[in-house]
PyMOL CGO cylinders between C-alpha atoms (Angstrom):
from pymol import cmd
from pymol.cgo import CYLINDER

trace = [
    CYLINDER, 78.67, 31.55, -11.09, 76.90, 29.70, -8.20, 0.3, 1, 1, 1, 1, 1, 1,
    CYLINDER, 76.90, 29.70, -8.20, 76.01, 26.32, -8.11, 0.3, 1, 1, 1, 1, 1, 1,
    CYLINDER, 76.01, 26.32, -8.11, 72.68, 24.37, -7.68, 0.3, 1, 1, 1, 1, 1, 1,
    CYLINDER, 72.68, 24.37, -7.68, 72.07, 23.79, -4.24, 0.3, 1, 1, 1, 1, 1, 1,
    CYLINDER, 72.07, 23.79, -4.24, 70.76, 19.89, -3.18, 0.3, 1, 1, 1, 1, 1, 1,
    CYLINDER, 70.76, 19.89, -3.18, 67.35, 20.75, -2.97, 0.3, 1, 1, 1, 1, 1, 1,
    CYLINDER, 67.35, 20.75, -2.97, 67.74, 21.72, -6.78, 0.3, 1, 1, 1, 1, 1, 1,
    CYLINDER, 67.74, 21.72, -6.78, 68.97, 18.36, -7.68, 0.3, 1, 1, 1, 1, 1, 1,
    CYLINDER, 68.97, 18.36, -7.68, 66.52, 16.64, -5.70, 0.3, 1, 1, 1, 1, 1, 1,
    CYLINDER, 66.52, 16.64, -5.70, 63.58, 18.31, -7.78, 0.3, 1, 1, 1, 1, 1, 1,
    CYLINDER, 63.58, 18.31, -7.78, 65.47, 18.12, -10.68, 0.3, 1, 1, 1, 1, 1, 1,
    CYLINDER, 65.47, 18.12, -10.68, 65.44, 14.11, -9.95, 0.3, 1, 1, 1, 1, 1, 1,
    CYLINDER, 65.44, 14.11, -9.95, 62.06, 13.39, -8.73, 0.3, 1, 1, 1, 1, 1, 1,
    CYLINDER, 62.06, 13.39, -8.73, 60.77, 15.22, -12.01, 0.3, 1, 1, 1, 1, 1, 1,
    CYLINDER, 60.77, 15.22, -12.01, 62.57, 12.85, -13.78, 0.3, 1, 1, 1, 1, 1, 1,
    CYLINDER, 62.57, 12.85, -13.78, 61.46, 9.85, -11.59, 0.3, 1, 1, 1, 1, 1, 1,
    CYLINDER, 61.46, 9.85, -11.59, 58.10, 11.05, -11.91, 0.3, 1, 1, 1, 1, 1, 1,
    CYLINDER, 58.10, 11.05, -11.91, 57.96, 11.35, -15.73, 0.3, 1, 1, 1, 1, 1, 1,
    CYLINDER, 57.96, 11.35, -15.73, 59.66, 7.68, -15.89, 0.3, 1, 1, 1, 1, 1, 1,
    CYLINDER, 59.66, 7.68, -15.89, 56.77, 6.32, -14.15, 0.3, 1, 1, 1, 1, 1, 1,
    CYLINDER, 56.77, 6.32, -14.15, 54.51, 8.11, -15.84, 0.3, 1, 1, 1, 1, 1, 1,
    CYLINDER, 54.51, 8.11, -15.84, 55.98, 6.54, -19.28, 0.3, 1, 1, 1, 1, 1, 1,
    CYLINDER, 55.98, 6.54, -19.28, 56.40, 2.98, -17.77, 0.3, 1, 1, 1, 1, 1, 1,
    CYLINDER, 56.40, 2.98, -17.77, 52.17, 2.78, -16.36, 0.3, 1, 1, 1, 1, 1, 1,
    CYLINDER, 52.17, 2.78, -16.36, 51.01, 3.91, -19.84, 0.3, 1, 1, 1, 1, 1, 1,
    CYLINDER, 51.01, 3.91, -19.84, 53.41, 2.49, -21.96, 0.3, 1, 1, 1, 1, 1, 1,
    CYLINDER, 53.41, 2.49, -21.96, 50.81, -0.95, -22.30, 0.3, 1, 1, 1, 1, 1, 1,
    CYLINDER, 50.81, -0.95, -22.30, 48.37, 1.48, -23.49, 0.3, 1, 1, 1, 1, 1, 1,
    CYLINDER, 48.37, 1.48, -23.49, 50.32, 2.77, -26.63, 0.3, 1, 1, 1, 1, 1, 1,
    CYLINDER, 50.32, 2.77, -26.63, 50.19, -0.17, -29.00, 0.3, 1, 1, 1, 1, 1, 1,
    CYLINDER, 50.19, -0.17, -29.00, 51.11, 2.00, -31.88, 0.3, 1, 1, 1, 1, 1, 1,
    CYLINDER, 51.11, 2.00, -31.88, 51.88, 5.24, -33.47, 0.3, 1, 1, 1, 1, 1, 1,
    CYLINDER, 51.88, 5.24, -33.47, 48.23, 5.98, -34.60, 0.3, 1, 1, 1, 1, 1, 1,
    CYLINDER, 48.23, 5.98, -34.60, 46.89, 5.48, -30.98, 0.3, 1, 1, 1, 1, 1, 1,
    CYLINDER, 46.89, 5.48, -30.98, 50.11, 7.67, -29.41, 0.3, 1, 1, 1, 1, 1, 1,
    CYLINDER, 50.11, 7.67, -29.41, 49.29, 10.87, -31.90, 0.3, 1, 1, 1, 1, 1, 1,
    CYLINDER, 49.29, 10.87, -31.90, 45.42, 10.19, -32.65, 0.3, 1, 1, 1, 1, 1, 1,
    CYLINDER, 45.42, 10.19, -32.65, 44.33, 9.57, -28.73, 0.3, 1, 1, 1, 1, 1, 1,
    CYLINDER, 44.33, 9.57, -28.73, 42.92, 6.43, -29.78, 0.3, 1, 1, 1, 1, 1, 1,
    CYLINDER, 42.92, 6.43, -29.78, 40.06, 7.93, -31.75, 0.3, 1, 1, 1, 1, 1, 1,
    CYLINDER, 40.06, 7.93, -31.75, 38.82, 9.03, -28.75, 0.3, 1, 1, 1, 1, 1, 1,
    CYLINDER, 38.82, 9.03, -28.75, 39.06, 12.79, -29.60, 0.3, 1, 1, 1, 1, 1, 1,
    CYLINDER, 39.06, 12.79, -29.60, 36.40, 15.00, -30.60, 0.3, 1, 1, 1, 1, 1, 1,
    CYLINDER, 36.40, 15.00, -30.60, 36.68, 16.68, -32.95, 0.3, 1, 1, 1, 1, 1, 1,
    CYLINDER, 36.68, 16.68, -32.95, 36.32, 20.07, -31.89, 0.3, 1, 1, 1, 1, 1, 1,
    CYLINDER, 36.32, 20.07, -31.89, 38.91, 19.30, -29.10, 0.3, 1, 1, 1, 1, 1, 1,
    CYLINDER, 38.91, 19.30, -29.10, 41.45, 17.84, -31.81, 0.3, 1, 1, 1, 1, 1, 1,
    CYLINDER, 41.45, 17.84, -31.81, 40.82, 21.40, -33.53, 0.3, 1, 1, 1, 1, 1, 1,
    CYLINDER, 40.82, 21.40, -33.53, 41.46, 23.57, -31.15, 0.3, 1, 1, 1, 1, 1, 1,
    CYLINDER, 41.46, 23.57, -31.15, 45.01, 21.46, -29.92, 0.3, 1, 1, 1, 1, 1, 1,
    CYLINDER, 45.01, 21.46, -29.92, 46.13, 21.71, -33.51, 0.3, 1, 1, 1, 1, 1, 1,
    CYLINDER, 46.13, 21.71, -33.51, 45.27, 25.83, -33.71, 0.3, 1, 1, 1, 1, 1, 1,
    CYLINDER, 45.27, 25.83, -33.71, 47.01, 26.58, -29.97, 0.3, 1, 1, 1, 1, 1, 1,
    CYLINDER, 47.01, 26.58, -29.97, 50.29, 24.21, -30.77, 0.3, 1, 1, 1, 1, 1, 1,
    CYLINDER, 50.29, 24.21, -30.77, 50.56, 26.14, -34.21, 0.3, 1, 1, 1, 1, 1, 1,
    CYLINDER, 50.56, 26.14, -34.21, 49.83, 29.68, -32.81, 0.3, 1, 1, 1, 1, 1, 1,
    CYLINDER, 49.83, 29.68, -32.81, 52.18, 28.87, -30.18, 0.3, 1, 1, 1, 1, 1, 1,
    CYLINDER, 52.18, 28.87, -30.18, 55.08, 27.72, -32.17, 0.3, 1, 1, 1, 1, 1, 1,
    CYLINDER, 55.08, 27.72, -32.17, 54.62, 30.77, -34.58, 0.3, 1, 1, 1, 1, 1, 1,
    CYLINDER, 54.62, 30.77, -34.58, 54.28, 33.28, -31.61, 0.3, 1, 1, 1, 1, 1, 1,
    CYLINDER, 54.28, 33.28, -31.61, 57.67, 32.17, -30.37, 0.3, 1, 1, 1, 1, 1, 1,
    CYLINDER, 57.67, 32.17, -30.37, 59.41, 32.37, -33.54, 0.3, 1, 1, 1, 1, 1, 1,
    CYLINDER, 59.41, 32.37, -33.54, 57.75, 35.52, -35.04, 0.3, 1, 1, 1, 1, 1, 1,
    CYLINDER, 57.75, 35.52, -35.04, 58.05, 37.73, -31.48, 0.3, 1, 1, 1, 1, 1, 1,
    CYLINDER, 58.05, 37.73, -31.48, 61.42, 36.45, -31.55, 0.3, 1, 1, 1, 1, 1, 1,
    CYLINDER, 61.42, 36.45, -31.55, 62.07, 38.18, -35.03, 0.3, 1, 1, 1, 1, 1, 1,
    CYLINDER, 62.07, 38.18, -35.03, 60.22, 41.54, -34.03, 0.3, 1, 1, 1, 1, 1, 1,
    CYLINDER, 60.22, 41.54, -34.03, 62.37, 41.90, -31.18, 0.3, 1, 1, 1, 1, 1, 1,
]
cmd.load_cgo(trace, "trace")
């Protein structure tokens, strides 16, 4: 069983550093749970439609492809 090499851990960390910073510059943005999930009623609703179809196709590809196999 090898090991990660350095340059392994040093992507591993600035993917990490990079999604902190991320979270810290919008964090004054998300005042509450409605704005977080409902994009600040920003979304169309055509847009909203289609994110809810692919995140539900998705999850029941994985699970029922899973099963077939």
């Amino acid at each position: 069983m090898s090991s990660l090499a350095p340059a392994d851990y040093a992507v591993i960390t600035g993917f990490f550093v990079v999604m902190a910073a991320i979270g810290i510059y919008f964090r004054k943005r998300m005042l509450n749970v409605k704005i977080f999930f409902g994009g600040g009623k920003e979304v169309p609703w055509w847009l909203a439609g289609i994110s809810f179809y692919m995140c539900s196709f998705s999850a029941l590809a994985f699970v029922m492809y899973s099963a077939l196999a």
